[in-house]
PyMOL Python script that loads the backbone (N, CA, C, O; Angstrom):
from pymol import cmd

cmd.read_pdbstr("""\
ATOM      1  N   UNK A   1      -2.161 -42.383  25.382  1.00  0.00           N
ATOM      2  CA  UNK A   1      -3.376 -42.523  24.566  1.00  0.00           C
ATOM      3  C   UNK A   1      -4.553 -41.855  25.276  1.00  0.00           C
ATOM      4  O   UNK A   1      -5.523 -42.549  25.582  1.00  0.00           O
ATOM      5  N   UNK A   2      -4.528 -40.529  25.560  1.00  0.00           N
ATOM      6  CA  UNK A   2      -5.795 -39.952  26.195  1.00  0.00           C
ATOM      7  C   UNK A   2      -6.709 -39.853  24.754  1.00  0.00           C
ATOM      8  O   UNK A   2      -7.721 -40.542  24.629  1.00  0.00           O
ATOM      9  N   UNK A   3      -6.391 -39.216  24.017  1.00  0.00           N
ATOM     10  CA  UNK A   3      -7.538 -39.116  22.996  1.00  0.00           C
ATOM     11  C   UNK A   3      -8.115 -40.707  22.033  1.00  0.00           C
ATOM     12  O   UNK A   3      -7.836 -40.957  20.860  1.00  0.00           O
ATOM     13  N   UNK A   4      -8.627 -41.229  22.607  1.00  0.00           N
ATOM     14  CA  UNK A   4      -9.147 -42.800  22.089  1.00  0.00           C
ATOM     15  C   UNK A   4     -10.335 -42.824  21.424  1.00  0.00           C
ATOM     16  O   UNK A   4     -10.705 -43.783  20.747  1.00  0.00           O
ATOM     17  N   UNK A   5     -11.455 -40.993  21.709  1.00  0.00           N
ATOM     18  CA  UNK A   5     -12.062 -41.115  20.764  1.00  0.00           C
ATOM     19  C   UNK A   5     -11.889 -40.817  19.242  1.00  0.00           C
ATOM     20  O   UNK A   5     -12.535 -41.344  18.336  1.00  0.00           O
ATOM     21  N   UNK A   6     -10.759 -39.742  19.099  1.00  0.00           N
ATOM     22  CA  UNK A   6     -10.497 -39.524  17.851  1.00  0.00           C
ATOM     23  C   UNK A   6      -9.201 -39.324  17.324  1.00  0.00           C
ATOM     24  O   UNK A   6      -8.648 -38.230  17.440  1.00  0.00           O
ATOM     25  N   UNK A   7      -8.638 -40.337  16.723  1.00  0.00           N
ATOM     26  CA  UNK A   7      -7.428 -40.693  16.633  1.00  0.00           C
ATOM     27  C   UNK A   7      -6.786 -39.634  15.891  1.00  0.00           C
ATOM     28  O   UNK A   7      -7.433 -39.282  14.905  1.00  0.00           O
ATOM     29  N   UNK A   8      -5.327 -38.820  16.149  1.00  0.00           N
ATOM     30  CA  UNK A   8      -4.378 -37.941  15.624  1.00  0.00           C
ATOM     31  C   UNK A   8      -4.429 -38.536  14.173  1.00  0.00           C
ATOM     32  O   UNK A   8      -4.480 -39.715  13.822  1.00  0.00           O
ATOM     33  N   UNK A   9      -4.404 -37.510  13.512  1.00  0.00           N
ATOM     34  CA  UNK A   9      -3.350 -37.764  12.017  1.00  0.00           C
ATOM     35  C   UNK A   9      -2.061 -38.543  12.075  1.00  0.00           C
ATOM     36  O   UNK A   9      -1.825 -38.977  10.947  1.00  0.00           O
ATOM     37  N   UNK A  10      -1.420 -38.785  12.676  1.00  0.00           N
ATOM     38  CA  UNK A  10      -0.056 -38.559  12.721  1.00  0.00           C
ATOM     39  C   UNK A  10      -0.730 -40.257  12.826  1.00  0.00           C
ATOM     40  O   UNK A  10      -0.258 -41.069  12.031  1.00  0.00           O
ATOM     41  N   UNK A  11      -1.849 -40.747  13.840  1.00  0.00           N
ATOM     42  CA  UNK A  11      -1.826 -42.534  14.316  1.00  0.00           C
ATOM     43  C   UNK A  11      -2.540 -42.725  12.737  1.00  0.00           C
ATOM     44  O   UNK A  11      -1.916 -43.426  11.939  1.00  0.00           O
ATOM     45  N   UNK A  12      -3.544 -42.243  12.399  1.00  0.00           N
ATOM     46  CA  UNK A  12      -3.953 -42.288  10.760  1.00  0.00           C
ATOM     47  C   UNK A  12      -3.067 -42.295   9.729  1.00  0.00           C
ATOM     48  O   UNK A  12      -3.366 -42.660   8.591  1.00  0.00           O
ATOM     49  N   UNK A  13      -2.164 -41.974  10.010  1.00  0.00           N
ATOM     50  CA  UNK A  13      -0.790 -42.028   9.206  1.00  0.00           C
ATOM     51  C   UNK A  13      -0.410 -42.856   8.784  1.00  0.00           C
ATOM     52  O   UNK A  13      -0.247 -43.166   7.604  1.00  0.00           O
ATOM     53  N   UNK A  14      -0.119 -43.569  10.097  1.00  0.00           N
ATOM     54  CA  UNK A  14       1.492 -44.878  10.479  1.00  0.00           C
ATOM     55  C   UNK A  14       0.279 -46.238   9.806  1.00  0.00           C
ATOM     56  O   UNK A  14       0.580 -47.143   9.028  1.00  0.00           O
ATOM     57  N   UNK A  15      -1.194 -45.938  10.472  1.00  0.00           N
ATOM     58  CA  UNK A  15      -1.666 -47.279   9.961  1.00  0.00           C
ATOM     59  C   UNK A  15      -1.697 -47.179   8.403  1.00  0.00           C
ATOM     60  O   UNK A  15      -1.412 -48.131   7.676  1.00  0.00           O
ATOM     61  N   UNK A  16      -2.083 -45.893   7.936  1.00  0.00           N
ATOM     62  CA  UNK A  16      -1.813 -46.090   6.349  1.00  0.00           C
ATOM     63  C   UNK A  16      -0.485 -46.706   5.541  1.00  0.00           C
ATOM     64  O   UNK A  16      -0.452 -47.255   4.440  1.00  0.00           O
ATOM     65  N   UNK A  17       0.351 -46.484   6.266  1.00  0.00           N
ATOM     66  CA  UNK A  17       1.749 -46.374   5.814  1.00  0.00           C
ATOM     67  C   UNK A  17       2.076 -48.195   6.165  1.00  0.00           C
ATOM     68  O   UNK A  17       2.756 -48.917   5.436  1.00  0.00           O
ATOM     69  N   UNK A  18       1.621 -48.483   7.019  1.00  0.00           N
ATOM     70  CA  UNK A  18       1.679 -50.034   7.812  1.00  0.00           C
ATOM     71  C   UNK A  18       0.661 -50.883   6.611  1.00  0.00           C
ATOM     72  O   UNK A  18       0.854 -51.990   6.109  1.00  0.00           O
ATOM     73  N   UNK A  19      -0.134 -50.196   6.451  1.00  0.00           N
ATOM     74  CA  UNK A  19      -1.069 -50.596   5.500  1.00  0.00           C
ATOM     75  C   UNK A  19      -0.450 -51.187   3.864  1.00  0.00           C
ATOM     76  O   UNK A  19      -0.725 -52.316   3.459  1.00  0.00           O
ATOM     77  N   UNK A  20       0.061 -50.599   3.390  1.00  0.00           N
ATOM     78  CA  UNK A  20       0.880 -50.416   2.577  1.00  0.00           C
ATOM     79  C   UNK A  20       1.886 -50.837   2.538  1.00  0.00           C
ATOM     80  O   UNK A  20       2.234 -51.309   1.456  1.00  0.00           O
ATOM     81  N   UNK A  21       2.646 -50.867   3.451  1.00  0.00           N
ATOM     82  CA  UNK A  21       3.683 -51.943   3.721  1.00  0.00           C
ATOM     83  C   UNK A  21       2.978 -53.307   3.256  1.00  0.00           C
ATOM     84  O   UNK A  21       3.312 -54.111   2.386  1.00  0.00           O
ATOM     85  N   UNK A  22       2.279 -53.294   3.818  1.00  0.00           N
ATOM     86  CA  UNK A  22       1.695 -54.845   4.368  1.00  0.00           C
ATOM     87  C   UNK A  22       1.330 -55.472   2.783  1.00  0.00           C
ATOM     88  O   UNK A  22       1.685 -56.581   2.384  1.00  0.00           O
ATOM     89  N   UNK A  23       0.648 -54.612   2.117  1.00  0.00           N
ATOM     90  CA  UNK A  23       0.327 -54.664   0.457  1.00  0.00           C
ATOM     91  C   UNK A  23       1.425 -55.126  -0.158  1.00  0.00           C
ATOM     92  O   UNK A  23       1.264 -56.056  -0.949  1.00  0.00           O
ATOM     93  N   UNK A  24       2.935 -54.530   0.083  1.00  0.00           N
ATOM     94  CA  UNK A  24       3.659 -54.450  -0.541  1.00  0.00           C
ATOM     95  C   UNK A  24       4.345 -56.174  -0.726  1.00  0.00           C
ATOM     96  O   UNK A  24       4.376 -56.998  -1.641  1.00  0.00           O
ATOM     97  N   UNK A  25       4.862 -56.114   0.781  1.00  0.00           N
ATOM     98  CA  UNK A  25       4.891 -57.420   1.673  1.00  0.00           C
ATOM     99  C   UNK A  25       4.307 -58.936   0.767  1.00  0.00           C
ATOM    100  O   UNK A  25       3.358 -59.659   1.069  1.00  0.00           O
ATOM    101  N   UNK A  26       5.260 -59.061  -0.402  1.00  0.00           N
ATOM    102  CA  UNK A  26       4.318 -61.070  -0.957  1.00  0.00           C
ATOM    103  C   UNK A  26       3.861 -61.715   0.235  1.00  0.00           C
ATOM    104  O   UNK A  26       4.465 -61.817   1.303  1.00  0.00           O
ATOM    105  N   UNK A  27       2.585 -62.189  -0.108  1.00  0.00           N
ATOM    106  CA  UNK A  27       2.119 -63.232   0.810  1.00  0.00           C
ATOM    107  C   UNK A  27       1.683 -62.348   2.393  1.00  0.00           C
ATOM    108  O   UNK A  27       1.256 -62.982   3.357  1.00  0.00           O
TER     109      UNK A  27
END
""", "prot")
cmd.dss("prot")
cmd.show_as("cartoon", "prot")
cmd.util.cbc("prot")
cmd.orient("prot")
């Protein structure tokens, strides 16, 4: 994690995708 000020696409990604999961996820 050297770059901590501006996070990769790729980490913008996974939280979208985690994100969404999580939506999906009842309860």
């Amino acid at each position: 994690m050297t770059q901590s000020r501006r996070p990769s696409p790729l980490q913008r990604r996974v939280l979208i995708v985690l994100a969404a999961l999580d939506e999906k996820r009842p309860g």
